[in-house]
NUDO-993227 format. One record per residue: residue in three letters; x, y, z of N, C-alpha, C in turn; residue number from 1. Coordinates in steps of 0.02 Angstrom, whole numbers, plus 50000, padded with zeros to 5 digits. Example, Ala and Ser with C-alpha at 12.3 -4.5 7.8 and 13.67 -1.06 7.14 Angstrom:
BEGIN
+--------+-------+-------+-------+-------+-------+-------+-------+-------+-------+-----+
| residu |   nc1 |   nc2 |   nc3 |  cac1 |  cac2 |  cac3 |   cc1 |   cc2 |   cc3 | num |
+--------+-------+-------+-------+-------+-------+-------+-------+-------+-------+-----+
|    ALA | 50660 | 49716 | 50390 | 50615 | 49775 | 50390 | 50660 | 49835 | 50390 |   1 |
|    SER | 50642 | 49888 | 50354 | 50684 | 49947 | 50357 | 50645 | 50002 | 50394 |   2 |
+--------+-------+-------+-------+-------+-------+-------+-------+-------+-------+-----+
//
This chain:
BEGIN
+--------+-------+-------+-------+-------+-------+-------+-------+-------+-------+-----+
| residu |   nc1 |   nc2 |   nc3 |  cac1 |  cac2 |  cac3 |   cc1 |   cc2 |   cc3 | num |
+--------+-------+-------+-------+-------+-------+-------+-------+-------+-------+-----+
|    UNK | 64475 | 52659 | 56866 | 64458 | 52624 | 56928 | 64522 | 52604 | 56963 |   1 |
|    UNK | 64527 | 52611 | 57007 | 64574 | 52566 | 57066 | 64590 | 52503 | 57066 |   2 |
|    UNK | 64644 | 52461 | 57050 | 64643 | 52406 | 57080 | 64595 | 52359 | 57122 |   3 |
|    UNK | 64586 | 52393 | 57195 | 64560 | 52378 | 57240 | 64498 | 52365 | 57224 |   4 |
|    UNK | 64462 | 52382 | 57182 | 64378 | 52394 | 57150 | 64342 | 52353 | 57118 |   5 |
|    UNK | 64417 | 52310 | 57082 | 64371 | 52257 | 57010 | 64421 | 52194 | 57044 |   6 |
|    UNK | 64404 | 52154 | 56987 | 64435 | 52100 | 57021 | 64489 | 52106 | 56939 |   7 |
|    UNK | 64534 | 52098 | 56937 | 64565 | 52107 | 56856 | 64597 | 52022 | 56825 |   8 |
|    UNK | 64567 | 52022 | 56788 | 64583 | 51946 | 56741 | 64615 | 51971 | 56659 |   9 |
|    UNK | 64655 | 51929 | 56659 | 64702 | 51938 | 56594 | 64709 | 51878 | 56568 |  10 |
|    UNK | 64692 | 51874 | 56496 | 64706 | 51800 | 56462 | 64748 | 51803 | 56433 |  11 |
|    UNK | 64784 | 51726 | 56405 | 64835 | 51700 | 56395 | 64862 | 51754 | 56355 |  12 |
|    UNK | 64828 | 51763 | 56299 | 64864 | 51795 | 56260 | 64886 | 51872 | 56259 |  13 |
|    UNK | 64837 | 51910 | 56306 | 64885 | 51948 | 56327 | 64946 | 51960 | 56404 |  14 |
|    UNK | 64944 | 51878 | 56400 | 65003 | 51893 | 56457 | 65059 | 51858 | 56423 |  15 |
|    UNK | 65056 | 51822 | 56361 | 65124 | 51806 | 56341 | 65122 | 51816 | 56278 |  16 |
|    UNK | 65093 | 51859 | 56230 | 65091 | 51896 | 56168 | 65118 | 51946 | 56177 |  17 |
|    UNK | 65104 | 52003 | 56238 | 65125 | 52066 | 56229 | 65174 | 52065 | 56292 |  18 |
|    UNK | 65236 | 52104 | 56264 | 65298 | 52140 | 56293 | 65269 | 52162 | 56376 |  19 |
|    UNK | 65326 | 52138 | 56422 | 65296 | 52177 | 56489 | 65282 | 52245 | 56487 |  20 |
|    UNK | 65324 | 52277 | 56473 | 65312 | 52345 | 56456 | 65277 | 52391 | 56424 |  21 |
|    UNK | 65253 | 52342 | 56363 | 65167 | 52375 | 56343 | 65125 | 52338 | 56373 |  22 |
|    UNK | 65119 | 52278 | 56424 | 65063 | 52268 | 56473 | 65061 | 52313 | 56519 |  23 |
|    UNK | 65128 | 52349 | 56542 | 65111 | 52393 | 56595 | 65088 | 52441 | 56582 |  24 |
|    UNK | 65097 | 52479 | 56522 | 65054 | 52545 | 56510 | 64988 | 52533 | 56476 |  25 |
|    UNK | 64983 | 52468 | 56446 | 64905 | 52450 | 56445 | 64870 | 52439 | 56503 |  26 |
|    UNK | 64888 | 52427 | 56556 | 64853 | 52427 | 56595 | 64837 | 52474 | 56648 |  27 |
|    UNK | 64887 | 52507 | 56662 | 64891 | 52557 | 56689 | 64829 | 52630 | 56657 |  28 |
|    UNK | 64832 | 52628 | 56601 | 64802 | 52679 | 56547 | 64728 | 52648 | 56552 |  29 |
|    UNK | 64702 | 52590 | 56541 | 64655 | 52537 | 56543 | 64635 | 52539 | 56620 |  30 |
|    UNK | 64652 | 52558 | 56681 | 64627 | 52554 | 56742 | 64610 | 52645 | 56757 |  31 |
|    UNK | 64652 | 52691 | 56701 | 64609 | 52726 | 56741 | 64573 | 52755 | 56690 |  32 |
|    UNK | 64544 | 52744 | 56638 | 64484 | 52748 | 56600 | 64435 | 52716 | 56617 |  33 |
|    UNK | 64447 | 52656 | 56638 | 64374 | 52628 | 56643 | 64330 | 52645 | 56671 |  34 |
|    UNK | 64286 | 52637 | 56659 | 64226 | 52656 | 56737 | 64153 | 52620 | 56717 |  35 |
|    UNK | 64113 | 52596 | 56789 | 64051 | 52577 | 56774 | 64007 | 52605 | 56729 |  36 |
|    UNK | 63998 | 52666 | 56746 | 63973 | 52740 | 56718 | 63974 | 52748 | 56633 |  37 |
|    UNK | 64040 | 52734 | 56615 | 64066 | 52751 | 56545 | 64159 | 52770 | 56544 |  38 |
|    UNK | 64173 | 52746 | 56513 | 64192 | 52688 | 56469 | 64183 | 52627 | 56497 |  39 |
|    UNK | 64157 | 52587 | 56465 | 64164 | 52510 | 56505 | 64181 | 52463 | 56452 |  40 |
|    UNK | 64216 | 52502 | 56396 | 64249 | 52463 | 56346 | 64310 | 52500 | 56329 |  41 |
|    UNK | 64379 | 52477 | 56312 | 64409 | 52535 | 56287 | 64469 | 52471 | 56230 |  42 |
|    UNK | 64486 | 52488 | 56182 | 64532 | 52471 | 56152 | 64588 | 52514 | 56113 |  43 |
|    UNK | 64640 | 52453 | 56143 | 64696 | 52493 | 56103 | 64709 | 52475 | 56063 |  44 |
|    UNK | 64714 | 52522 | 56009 | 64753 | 52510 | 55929 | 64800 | 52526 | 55885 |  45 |
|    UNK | 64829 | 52473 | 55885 | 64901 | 52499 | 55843 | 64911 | 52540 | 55800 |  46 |
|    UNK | 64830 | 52535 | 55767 | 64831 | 52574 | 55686 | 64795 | 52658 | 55716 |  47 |
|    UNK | 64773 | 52666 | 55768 | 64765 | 52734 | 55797 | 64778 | 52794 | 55808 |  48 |
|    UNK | 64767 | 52841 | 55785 | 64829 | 52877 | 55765 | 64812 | 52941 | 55855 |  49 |
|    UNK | 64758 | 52932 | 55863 | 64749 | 52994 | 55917 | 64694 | 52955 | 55961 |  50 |
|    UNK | 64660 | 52943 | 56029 | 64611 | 52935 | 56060 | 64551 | 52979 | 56030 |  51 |
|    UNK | 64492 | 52934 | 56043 | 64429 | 52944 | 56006 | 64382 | 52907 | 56046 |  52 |
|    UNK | 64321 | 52927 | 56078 | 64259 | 52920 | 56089 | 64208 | 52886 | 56047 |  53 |
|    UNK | 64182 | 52821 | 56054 | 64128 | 52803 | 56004 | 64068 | 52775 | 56061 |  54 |
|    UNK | 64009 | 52737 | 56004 | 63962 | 52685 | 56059 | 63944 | 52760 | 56107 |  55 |
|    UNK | 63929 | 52822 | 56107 | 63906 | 52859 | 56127 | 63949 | 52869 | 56201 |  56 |
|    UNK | 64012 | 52852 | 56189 | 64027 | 52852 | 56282 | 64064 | 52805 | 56300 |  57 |
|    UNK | 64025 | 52742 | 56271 | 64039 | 52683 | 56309 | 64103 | 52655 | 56307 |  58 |
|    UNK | 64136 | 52665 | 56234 | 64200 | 52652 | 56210 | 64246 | 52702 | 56204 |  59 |
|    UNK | 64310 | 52717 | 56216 | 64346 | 52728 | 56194 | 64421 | 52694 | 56152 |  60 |
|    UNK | 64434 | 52708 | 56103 | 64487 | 52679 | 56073 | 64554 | 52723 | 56074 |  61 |
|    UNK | 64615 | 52700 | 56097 | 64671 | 52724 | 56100 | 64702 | 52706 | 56070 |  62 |
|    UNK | 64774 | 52736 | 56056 | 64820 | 52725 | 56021 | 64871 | 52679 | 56077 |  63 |
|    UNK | 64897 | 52629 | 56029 | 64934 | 52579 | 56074 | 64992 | 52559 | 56048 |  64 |
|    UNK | 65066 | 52534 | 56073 | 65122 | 52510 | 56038 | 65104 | 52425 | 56034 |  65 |
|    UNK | 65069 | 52404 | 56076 | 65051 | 52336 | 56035 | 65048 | 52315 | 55986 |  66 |
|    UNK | 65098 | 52276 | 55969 | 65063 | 52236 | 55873 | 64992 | 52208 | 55857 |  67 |
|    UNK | 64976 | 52186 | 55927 | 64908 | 52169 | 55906 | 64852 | 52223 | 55953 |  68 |
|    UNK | 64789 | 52239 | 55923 | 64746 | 52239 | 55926 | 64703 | 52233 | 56038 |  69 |
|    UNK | 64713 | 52260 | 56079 | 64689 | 52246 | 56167 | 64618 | 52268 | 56176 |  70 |
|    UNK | 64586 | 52221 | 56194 | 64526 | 52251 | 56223 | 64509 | 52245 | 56296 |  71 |
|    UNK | 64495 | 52297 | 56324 | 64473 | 52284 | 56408 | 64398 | 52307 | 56403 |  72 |
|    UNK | 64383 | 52262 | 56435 | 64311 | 52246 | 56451 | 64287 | 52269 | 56502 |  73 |
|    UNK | 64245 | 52302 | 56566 | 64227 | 52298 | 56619 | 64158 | 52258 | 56637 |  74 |
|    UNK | 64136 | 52205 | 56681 | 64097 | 52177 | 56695 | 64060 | 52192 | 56761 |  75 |
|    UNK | 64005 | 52187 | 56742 | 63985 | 52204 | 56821 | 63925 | 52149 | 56842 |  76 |
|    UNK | 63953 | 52128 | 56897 | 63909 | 52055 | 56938 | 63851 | 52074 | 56968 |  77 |
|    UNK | 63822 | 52142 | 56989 | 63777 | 52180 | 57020 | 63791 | 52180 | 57090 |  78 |
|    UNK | 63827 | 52131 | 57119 | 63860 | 52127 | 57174 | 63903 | 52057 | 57182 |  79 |
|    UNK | 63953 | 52091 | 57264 | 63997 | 52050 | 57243 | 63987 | 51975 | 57277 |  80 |
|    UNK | 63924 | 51959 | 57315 | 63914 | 51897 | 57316 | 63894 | 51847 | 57255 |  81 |
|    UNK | 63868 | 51882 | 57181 | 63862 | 51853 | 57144 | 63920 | 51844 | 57092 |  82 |
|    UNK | 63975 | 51891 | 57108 | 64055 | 51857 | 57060 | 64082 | 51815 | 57116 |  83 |
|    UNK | 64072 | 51828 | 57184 | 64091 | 51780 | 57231 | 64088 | 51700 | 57219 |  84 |
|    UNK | 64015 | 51702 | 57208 | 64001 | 51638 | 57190 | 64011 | 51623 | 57131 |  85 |
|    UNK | 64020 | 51654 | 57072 | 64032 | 51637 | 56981 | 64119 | 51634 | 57006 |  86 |
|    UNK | 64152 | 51638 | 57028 | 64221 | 51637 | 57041 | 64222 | 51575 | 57083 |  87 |
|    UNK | 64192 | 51564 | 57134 | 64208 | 51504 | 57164 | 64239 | 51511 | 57251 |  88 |
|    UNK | 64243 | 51584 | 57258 | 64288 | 51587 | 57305 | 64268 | 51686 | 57322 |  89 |
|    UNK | 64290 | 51703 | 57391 | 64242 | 51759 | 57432 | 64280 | 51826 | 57390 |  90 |
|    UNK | 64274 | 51890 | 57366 | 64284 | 51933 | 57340 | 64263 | 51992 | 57382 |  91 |
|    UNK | 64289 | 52052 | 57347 | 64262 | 52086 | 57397 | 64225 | 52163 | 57338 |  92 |
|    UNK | 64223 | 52121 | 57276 | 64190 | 52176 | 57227 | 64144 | 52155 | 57168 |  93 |
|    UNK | 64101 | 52191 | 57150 | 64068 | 52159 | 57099 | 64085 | 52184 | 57018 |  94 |
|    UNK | 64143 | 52201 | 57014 | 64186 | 52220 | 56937 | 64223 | 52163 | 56912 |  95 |
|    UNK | 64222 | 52155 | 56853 | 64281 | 52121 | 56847 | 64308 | 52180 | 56775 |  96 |
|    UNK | 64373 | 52158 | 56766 | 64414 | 52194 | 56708 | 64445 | 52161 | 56684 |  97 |
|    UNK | 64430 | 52149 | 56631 | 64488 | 52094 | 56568 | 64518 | 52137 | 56522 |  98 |
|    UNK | 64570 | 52103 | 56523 | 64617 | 52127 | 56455 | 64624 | 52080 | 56434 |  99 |
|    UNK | 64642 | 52067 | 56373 | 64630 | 52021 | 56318 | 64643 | 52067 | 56243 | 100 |
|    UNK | 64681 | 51994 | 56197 | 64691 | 52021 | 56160 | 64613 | 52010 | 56103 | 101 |
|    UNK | 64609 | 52050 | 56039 | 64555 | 52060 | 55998 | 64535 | 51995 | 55996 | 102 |
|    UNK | 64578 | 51972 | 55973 | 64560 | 51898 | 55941 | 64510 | 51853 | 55972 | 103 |
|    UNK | 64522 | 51879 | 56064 | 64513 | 51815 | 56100 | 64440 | 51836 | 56128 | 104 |
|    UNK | 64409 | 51882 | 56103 | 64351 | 51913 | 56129 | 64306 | 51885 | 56093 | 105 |
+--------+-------+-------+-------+-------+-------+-------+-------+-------+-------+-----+
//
C-alpha cells in the first residue's frame, strides 16, 4: 500500500527498540506487502530463514535483521469517517497500519 492510503501508527517499542535502519526496511518491505485483499498481517522474523505464506494468504512471515520479533497489522475502519472519528480528528482513509513489536500485540 502507499503511504497516502492508511493512516500508519508505530508503537513505542518499535520506534525506540529497533535500529533506524531496520525500521526503514521494515517498513518500507511492510508497506508494500500489505494489502486489504491479503496480506493484512505480515511478520518479521529473526529466526526466518526465507519468506513464507501461512493463514491461507492472510499472513506472510519474513525474514528480518531485527532482534526482536515485528508485526504489522492492517486495519480497516470500513470508512474513513469512522477512523475519523475513533482518531478524534478528519482523515482522509479508512486503513490503518501498525508496526509493533511481538510482544506488544
Amino acid at each position: 500500500m502507499h503511504l497516502s492510503e492508511v493512516l500508519l501508527l508505530m508503537t513505542r517499542g518499535f520506534q525506540f527498540e529497533i535500529d533506524h535502519p531496520t525500521q526503514a526496511k521494515i517498513l518500507e518491505k511492510g508497506l508494500a506487502k500489505i494489502h486489504p485483499k491479503a496480506p493484512d498481517f505480515i511478520v518479521f522474523d529473526p529466526k526466518a530463514e526465507k519468506e513464507r505464506i501461512e493463514d491461507e494468504g492472510r499472513s506472510v512471515i519474513l525474514p528480518s535483521k531485527a532482534k526482536d520479533k515485528v508485526y504489522v497489522k492492517l486495519d480497516d475502519y470500513g470508512s474513513k469517517e469512522v477512523l475519523s472519528e475513533n482518531c478524534g480528528y478528519p482523515v482522509n482513509t479508512q486503513f490503518t497500519v501498525t508496526f509493533m513489536l511481538a510482544e506488544e500485540y
